[in-house]
BATIDO-309609 format. One record per residue (C-alpha): x, y, z. Coordinates in steps of 0.001 Angstrom, whole numbers, padded with zeros to 6 digits, always signed. Layout:
<nodes>
XYZ...
</nodes>
This chain:
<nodes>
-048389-004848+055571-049079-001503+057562-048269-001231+061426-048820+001407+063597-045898+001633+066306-045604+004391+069213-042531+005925+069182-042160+007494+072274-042314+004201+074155-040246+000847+073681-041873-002502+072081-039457-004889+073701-037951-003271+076563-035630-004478+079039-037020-006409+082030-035332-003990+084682-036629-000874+082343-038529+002040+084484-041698+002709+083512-043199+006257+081618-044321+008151+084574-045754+010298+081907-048008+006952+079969-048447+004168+082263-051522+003612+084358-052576+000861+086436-053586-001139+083295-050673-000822+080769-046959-000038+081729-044746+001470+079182-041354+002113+078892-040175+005030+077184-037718+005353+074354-034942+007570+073462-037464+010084+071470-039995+010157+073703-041314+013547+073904-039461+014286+070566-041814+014482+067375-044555+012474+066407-045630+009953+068283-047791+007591+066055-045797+005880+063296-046925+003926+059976-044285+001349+058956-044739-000284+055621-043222-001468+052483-044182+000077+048935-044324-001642+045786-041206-001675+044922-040004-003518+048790-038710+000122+049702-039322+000571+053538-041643+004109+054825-042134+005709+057574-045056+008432+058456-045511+009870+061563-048692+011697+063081-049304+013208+066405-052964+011377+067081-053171+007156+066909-056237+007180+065173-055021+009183+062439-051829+006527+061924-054280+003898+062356-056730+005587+059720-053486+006112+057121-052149+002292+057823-055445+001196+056551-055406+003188+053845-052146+002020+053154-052892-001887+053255-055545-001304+050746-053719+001217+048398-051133-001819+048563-053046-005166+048076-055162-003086+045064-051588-002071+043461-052268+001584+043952-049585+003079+045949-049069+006664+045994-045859+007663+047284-046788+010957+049198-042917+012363+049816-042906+011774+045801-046373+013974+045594-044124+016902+046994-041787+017331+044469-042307+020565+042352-044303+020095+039103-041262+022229+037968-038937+019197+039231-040748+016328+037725-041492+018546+034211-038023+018855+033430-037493+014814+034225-040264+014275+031723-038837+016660+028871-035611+014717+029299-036365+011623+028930-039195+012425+026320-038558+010866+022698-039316+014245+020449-037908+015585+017586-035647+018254+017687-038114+021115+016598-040935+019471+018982-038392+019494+021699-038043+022909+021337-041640+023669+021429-042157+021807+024425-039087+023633+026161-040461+026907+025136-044355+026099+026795-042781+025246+029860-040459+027803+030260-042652+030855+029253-046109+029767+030307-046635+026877+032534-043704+026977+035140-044027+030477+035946-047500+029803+036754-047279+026465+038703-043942+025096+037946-043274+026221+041788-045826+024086+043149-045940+020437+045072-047503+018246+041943-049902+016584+044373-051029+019855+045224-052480+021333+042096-056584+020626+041756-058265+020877+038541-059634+024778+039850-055764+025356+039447-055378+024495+036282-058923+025976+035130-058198+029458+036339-054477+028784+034269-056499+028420+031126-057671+031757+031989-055055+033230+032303-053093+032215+029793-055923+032710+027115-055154+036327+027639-052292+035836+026051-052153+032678+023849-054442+031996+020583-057096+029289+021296-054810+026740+019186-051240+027973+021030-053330+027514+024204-054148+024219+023209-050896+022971+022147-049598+023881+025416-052045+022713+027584-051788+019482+026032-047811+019255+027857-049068+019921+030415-051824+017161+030625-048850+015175+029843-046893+015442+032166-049623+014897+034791-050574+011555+032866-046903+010484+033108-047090+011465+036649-050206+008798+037437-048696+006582+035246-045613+006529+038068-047457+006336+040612-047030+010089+042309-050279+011255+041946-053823+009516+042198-055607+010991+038815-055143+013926+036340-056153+017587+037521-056501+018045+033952-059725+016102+033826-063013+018095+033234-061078+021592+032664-062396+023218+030122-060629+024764+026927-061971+027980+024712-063512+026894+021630-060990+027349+018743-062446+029596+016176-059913+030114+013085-060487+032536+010794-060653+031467+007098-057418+031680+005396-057414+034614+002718-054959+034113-000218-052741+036801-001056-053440+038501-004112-051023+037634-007138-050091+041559-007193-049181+041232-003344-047221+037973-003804-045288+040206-006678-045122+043210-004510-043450+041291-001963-041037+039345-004554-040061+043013-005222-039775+044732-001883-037071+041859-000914-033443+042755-000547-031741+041293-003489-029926+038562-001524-033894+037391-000298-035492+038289-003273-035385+034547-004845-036117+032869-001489-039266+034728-001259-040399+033903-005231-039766+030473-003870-041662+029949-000914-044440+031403-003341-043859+028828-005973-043355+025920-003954-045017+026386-000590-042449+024672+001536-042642+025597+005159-040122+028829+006354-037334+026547+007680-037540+024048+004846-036400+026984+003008-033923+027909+004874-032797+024676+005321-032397+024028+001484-029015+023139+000092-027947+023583-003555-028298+019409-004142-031507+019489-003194-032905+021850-006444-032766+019655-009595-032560+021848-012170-033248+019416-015470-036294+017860-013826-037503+021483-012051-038083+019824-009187-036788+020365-005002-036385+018081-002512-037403+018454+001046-035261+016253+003470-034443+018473+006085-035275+021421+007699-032993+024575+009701-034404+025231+012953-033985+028193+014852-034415+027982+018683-034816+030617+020759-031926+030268+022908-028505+029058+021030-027800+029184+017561-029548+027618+014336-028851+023920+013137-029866+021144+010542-032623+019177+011573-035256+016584+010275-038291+018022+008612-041611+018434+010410-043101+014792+010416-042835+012005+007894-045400+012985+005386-042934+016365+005414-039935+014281+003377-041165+015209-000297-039968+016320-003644-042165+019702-005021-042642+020166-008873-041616+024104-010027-042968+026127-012813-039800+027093-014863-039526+030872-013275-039182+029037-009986-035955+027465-011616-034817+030359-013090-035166+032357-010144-033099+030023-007964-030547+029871-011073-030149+033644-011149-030112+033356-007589-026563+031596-007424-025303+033084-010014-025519+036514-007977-024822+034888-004898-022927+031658-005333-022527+029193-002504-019577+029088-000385-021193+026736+002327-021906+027783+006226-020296+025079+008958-023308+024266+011212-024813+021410+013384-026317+018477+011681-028861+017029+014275-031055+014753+011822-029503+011768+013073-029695+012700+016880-027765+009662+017935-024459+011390+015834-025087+014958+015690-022008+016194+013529-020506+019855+012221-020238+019794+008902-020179+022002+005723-023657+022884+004292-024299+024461+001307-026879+026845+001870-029036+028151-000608-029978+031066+001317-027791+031932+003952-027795+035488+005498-025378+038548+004151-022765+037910+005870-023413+033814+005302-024585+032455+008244-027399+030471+008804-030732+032595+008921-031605+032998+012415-035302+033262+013191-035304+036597+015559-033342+038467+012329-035417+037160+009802-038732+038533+011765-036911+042347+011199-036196+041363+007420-039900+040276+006808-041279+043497+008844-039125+045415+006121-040160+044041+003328-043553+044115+004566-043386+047957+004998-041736+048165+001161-044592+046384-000359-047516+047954+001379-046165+051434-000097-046422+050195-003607-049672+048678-003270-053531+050267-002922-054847+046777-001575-052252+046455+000962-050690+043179+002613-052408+042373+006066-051417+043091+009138-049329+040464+010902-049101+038600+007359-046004+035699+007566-043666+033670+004986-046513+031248+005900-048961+033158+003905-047250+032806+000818-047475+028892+001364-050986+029243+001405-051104+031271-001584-049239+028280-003146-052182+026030-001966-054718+028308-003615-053156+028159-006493-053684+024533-007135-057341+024545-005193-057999+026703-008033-056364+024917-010660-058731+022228-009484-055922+019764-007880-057348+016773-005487-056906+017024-001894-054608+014053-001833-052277+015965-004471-052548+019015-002022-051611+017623+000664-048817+016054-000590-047577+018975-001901-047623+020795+001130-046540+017539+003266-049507+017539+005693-049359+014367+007893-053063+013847+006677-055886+014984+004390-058005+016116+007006-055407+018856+008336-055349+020200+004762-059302+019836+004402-059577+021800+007647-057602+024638+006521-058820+025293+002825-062060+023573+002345-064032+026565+001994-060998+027327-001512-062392+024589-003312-064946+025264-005555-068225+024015-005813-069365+023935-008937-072658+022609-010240-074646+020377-008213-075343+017291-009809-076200+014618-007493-079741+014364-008350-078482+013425-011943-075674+010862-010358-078278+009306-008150-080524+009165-011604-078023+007128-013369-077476+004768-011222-081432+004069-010441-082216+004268-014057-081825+000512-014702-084545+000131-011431-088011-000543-011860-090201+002736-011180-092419+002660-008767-094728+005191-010034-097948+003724-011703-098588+003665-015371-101015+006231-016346-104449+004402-018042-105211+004788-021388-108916+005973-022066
</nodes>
């Protein structure tokens, strides 16, 4: 229950008390209190949900009254918004959220990186309960200055996030997110490198890299399933590797062993016989000596252990992600001078997976086989990214249709006979 109580003045004074020369009247005699003239004089007493007792003040009675009614009914309906907890920076609560989250380790690090560099610079300064949905619609804009229409989206969904959390607990009333509105995400068609660019780039590689790119061409595993493969996982008699694990490199601290992407990621890849040979003539020029590194696929017993890296750097370390960026630029710029048709612009290791996944679209392999190859978490994702590869071939459904209707009485009339 909600009371209004005046501060300044005593409910059960003594019976010799003075009265407030300042308050009483010929009607009503007061006695004041210790903190009379001090504050606030109106005061809402109440107990929240949770049997905590709270105090507001306010400096007119009909405003305490107004709140103590709001109050009661926030309270008998079960929604109770704590407004000291409304104050807290959306900073504050984020970084509560992110750590009690349940994420895997390279989603954690994604989420750590959006808040960091684009949404607490922006608002993370700001009392949660004061951020309106105009807020976070003129963030959008800003941020798609910057941010592809898919990046922007992947943020902005941690954000709405955390704001859901944040009604779920109880410190705000709904979700500033609703009704903002996000750019409409327009990707381009994916282009498959040529065969001669693929070779090209095989060629342009420094020696030590050279095998790891003829790889991720062959076998279109992701960039740190790559660099996360260990010299157990290639079978060599039945030409096949084994994804269990991935190395991720974060942008603060160094790299480490972690679980692969999602689920559907876990997978064992078939290799032509070059890929084999590659890899073989890969060790033998190279041979494994094993890089001591953070194991974090169990995250309940991270451990340092001894992994036997196929593709560790020069000096062998684990790859880090900000070198490898200078090595790619380099081999870029190698290729493109041997080539008329040149590599494009701001082409990635992740082009060469899709090359891989043009190779079997054009070998005519099924979606499902596709996608498992490439460990997509479902056949949509890999339908939305190379549907337009497949070919199309004759159109026969007219004749399908026909066969099946063939055994159905025709409705068109017999013609007479004269």
């Amino acid at each position: 229950m909600a009371e209004v109580y005046d501060r300044w003045h005593l409910s059960r004074p003594a019976p010799d008390a003075g009265p407030c020369p300042e308050h009483s009247g010929r009607t009503r005699t007061v006695v004041p209190s210790k903190d009379h003239g001090i504050g606030k004089r109106w005061q809402v007493r109440y107990r929240d949900l949770n049997g905590k007792q709270r105090k507001e003040n306010f400096e007119r009675k009909a405003d305490a009254e107004a709140r103590a009614a709001a109050v009661e009914t926030d309270l008998n309906r079960g929604e109770f918004i704590d407004r000291a907890a409304g104050r807290e920076t959306l900073r504050s609560f984020g970084e509560q959220w992110r750590a009690s989250a349940v994420h895997r380790s390279t989603t954690a690090d994604g989420v750590e990186r959006s808040l960091r560099l684009h949404i607490y610079p922006y608002l993370g300064d700001r009392a949660i309960a004061s951020i309106r949905r105009s807020d976070i619609q003129a963030w959008v804009k800003d941020r798609e200055r910057l941010l592809k229409p898919s990046t922007l989206r992947t943020t902005y969904s941690r954000l709405v996030t955390i704001f859901r959390v944040a009604v779920l607990d109880g410190v705000i009333r709904s979700n500033p997110c609703d009704g903002v509105v996000l750019p409409s995400v327009r990707e381009p068609e994916i282009v498959p490198l040529a065969p001669t660019a693929v070779h090209a780039l095989v060629a342009a590689a420094p020696a030590h890299y050279r095998a790891l790119i003829y790889l991720a061409a062959a076998s279109g595993l992701r960039q740190g399933e790559l660099l996360g493969l260990e010299v157990e996982h290639i079978d060599f008699l039945r030409r096949t590797v084994r994804v269990e694990q991935q190395l991720v490199g974060p942008d603060k601290g160094v790299p480490y062993i972690g679980q692969p992407k999602t689920h559907e990621s876990y997978r064992t890849v078939p290799l032509a016989k070059s890929a084999i040979d590659a890899v073989a003539g890969h060790l033998a020029a190279f041979p494994v000596s094993g890089v001591m590194i953070e194991d974090r696929r169990d995250p309940r017993k991270p451990r340092e252990r001894k992994a036997m890296l196929l593709f560790p750097n020069e000096r062998g370390e684990a790859v880090r992600r900000s070198k490898w960026s200078r090595v790619w630029e380099i081999i870029l710029e190698r290729a493109n001078k041997n080539l008329e048709d040149p590599v494009p612009v701001g082409s990635t290791m992740h082009d060469l997976r899709h090359f891989y996944a043009s190779a079997l679209i054009k070998h005519r392999e099924s979606v499902k086989t596709v996608q498992k190859r490439l460990g997509h978490s479902k056949p949509s994702i890999t339908l939305d990214i190379y549907t337009h590869l497949w070919p199309d071939g004759e159109d026969t459904t007219a004749e399908a249709v026909e066969s099946v209707l063939e055994q159905v009485p025709s409705l068109c009339p017999q013609a007479r006979s004269n």
